[in-house]
N, C-alpha and C positions, 0 to 999 in steps of 0.2 A: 504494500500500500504506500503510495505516496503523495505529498502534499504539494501542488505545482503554483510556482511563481513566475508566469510568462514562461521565458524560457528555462529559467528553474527547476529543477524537480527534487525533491528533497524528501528522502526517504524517511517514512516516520519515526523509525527507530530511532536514526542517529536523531532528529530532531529533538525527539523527547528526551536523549542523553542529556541532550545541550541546555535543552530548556531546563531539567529537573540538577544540571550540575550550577548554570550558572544562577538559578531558585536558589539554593541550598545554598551556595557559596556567599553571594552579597548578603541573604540574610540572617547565614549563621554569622557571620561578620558585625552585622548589624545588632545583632543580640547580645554576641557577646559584650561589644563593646558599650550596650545600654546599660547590661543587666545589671551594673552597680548602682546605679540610680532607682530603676524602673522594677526591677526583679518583685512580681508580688504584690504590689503597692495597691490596685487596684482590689485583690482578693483581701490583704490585711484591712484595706478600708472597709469592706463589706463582715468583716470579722469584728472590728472594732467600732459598728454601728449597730449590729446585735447586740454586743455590750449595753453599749450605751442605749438600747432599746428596753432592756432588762431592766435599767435603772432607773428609766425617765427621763433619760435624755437625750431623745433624738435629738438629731441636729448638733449635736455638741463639733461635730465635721463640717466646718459650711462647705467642704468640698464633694461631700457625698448626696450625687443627687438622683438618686435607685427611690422608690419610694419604701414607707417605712416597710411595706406588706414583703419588700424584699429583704429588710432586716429580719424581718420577724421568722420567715422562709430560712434565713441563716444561724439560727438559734442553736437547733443541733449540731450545726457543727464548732459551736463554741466551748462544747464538750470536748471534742478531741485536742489532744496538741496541736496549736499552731500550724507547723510544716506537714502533720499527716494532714489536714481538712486542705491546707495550699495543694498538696500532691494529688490529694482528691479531685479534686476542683478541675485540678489538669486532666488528669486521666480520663474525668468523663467529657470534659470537650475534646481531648483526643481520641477517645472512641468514637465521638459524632462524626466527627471529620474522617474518618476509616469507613464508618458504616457508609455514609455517604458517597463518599469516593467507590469504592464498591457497588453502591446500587448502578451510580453514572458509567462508569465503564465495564459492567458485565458482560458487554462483549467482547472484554480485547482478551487477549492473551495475557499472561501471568505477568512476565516482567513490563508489557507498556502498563499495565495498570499499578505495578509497584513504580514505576516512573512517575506517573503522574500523582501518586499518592503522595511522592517526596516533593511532586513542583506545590502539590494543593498544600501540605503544612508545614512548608517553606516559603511560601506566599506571603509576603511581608508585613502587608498588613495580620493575616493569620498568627505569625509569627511573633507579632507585638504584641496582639491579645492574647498569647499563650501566655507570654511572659509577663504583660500587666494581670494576668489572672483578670481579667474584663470580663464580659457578656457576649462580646458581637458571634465566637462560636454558637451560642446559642440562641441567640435572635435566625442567624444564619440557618441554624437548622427547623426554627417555625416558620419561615419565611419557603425552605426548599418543602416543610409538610405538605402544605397548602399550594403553592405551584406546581410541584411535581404528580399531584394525584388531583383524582376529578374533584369538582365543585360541590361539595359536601358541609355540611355546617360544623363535624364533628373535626374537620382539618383546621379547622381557623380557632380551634381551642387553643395550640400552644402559643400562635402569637397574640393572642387574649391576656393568656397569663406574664407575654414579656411587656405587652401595653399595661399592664396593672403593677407592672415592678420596674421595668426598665424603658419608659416611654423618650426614644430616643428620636427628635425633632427629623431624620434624616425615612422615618419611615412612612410621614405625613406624605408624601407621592403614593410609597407603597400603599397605604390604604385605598390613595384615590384609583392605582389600579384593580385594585379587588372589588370597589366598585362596580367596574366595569367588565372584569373578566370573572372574580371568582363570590359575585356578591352573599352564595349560601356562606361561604367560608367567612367572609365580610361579616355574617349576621352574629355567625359562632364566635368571632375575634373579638366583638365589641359586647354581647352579650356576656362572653368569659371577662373582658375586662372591667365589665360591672359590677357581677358577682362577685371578682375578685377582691375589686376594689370595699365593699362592701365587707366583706372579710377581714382586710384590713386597718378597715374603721374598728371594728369588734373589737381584734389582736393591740393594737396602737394605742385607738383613743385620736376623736379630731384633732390634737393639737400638735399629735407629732404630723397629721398630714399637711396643718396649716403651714406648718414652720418646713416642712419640706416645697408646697407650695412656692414660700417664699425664698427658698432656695432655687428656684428651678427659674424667676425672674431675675435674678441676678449673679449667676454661677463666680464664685470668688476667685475661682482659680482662674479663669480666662481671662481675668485682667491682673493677672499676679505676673501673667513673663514667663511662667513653668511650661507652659504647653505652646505649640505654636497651630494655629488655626489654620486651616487649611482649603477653608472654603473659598469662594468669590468673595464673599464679603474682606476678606482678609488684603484685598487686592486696591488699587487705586480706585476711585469711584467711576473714572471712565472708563476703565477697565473693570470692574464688576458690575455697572448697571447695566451695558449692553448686554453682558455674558449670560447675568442673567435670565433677560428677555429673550434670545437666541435658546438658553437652555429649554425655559418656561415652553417655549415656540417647539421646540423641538420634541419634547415629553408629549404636547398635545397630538403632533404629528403620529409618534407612535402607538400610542394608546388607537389608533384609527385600523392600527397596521396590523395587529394581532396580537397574541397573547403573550407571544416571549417577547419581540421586540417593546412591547409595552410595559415591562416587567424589566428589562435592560433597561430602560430608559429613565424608569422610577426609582431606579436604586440609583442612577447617574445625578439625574437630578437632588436627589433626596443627600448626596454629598456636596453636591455643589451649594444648594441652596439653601441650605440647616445652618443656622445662624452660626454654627460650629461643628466642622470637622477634622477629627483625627485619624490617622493613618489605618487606625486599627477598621475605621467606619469603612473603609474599601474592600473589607474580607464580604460582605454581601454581595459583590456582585460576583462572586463564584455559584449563586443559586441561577444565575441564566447562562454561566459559562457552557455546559455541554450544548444548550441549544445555540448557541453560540457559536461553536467551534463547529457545530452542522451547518450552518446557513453560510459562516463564512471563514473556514478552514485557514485560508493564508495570512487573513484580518486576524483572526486570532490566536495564530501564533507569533504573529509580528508582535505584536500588544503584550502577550502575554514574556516574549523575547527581552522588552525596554521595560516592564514594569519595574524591576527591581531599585531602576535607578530614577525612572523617569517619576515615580511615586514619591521618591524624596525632593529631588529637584524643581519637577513643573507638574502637580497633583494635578492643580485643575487642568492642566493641555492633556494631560493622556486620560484623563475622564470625559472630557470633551472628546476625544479621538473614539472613546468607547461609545460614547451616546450616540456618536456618528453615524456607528455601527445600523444601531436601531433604526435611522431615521434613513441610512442608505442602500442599506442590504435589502435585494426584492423581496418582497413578502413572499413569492411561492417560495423562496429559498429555506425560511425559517423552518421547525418542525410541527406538525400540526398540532392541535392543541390534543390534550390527552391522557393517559395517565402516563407514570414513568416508565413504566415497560413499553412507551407506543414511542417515546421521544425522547428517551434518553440515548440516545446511542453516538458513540464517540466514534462514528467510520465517514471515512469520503470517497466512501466507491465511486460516487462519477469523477471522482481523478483518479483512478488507480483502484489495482489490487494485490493484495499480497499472494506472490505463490501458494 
């Protein structure tokens, strides 16, 4: 099988060597050289917010802005040592990403699917949220629930439960895609996130919600200098108000086009446009990578090629080159809408085939 570039032809194996060594290489680099800062930080703040949940004092973290229903969710592991509930933490979002990666290339052979398992949680942004012990693993995998299988109310339960703990500004698109493509799953998402929510009034008490509330209008950390933003807005204002509206413009185009590209497009904009993005928010648009890599094979491995570097240097030009995707790639091209067995599939037979 191989992948053709004009006069190109580049056989998929060596590609994906290339792809899953120079993955591995920039962002084991990258880790290593974070992890004295970053190592954990993320998971210790969610550790040390149950505490302070226990006590009455949520909020005592103005930089913690999970709601309390996700402190209250972290209780038990307040029980364990420290570093076993950290290692915990990990292992089960590195299982998600395994399971995942598996469902998506069940048809390659053995070693391209160990390849591409190393390029997916080598993936830089992935790679970040391993190591800040984050959420976006798990956002990523209620987000692939609900996309991946048919339009069901009971699929839009697990991003219900990350909208009632972790309501991250960058999935306001993805909602308004589900709107439109997967509205049962839309009813189960917002209906779970109510109940939730609700629960968490119970567990807390309204004042730790208030004071989270009030967290969540003026995040402390984002004008502390620690983190650096990543969005448009971060950008000069004649340079983020056009990009905006080009984006805005763009999201609507695809939402027209079908169901992956509209879904590629949400996650693009949902970075670009989210009053704040971090490196880590780029691990979502792995849930429309496989149809991705069907519709447009050479597009995405060019992209997937420059991510390691071009993700640090110029986030929004190669998120912009992603969205592109959506708005340019033919719609017959994409894969039809359906469950995961009808459209996952990682092959490009109309280029090539392997002996």
């Amino acid at each position: 099988m191989t992948i053709h570039f004009a006069r190109w032809a580049v056989a998929r194996r060596p590609a994906l060597v290339g792809l899953a060594f120079l993955t591995a290489l920039v962002g084991g680099f990258a880790v290593v050289r974070a992890a004295q800062n970053v190592w954990a930080v993320d998971a210790h703040r969610n550790l040390a917010a149950a505490v302070a949940l226990q006590h009455g004092a949520f909020g005592s973290d103005p930089d913690y802005l999970y709601s309390p229903l996700a402190a209250a969710l972290t209780v038990p592991a307040v029980a364990l040592p420290t570093d076993v509930a950290v290692v915990a933490w990990l292992a089960l979002k590195i299982a998600l990403l395994v399971v995942g990666t598996a469902i998506a290339t069940r048809e390659l052979g053995g070693i391209d699917r160990l390849l591409l398992g190393v390029a997916v949680v080598a993936f830089l942004p992935i790679l970040y949220d391993l190591e800040l012990g984050n959420v976006t693993v798990i956002v990523l995998a209620a987000v692939a629930a609900l996309a991946w299988t048919p339009d069901r109310i009971v699929t839009g339960i697990p991003l219900g439960l990350v909208l009632a703990t972790a309501p991250k500004p960058q999935l306001v698109p993805v909602l308004v895609w589900l709107a439109v493509a997967h509205r049962r799953a839309l009813v189960g998402a917002l209906v779970t996130a109510a109940l939730a929510t609700l629960v968490g009034l119970a567990l807390a008490g309204p004042t730790a919600y208030t004071t989270w509330v009030d967290a969540l209008r003026a995040p402390a950390y984002l004008t502390s200098g620690d983190v650096i933003n990543l969005a448009l807005w971060s950008l000069p204002p004649v340079i983020a108000i056009p990009g905006a509206v080009v984006a805005a413009g763009g999201f609507l185009l695809a939402l027209r086009r079908g169901h992956w590209p509209g879904l590629l497009a949400a996650t693009c904009v949902g970075l670009l446009l989210a009053p704040y993005t971090l490196i880590y928010g780029a691990g979502l648009l792995l849930v429309a990578a496989p149809a991705t890599v069907r519709a447009s094979p050479r597009a995405a491995l060019g992209l997937a090629i420059i991510a390691p570097i071009a993700l640090v240097l110029a986030f929004p030009m190669w998120v912009g080159l992603v969205l592109a995707l959506a708005v340019l790639v033919p719609a017959e091209s994409w894969p039809s809408r359906g469950s995961a067995m009808a459209h996952l599939r990682m092959n490009v037979a109309t280029h090539g085939s392997e002996p």
